[in-house]
C-alpha positions, -999 to +999 in steps of 0.1 A: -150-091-287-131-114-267-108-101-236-076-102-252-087-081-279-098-059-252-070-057-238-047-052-264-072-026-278-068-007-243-030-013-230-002+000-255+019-031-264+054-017-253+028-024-218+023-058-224+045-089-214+067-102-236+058-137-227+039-156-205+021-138-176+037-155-141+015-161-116+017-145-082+028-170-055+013-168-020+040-151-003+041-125-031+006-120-023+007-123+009+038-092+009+017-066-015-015-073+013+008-060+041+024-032+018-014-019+010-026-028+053+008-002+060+002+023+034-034+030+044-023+027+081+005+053+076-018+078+051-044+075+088-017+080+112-006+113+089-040+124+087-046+121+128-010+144+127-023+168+105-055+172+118-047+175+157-023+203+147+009+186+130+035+188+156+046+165+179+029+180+206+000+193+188+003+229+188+017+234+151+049+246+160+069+257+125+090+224+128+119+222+106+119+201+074+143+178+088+115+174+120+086+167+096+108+144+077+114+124+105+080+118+118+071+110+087+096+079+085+084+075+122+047+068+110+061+047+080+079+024+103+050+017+128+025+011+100+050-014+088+051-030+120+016-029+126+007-045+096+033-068+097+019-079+130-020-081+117-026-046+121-064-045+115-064-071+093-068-054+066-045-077+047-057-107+056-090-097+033-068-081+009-052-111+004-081-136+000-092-115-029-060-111-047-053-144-043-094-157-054-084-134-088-048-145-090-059-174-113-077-152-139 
């Protein structure tokens, strides 16, 4: 069975590109490696929140909605600019392997 038959067999074809697949470009590659470095980074820095107590100063005050939401934006925002600046560089090895299977 060869790999488009596979894949056809698998993916409904309202799921499958009309016509030929694009590849990725570097930079588009380069972008989704950051996006996944900041997401993890953000899902950590919520996780060190929520474990330590969830306020801002740790003792698990009953903060209002509005407080939660913006410390959440808060962590969003510096994951984004860590990852943006190399962060752990995380993306840099996300990025060699999307872009060694971007060609399959």
């Amino acid at each position: 069975m060869s790999m488009q038959t596979m894949r056809s067999a698998s993916v409904p074809p309202a799921a499958m590109p009309a016509g030929p697949v694009k590849k990725d470009t570097p930079a588009k590659i380069q972008q989704a490696a950051k996006d996944f470095e900041a997401l993890l980074l953000a899902q950590m820095l919520k996780s060190a929140r929520e474990a330590s107590g969830g306020g801002l100063t740790g003792d698990d005050g009953e903060g209002s909605d509005a407080n939660t939401t913006m410390i959440e934006l808060g962590e969003q925002q510096f994951a984004q600019a860590l990852a943006s600046s190399g962060g752990f560089g995380m993306a840099k090895i996300v990025e060699t392997g999307l872009a060694k299977n971007a060609d399959r």
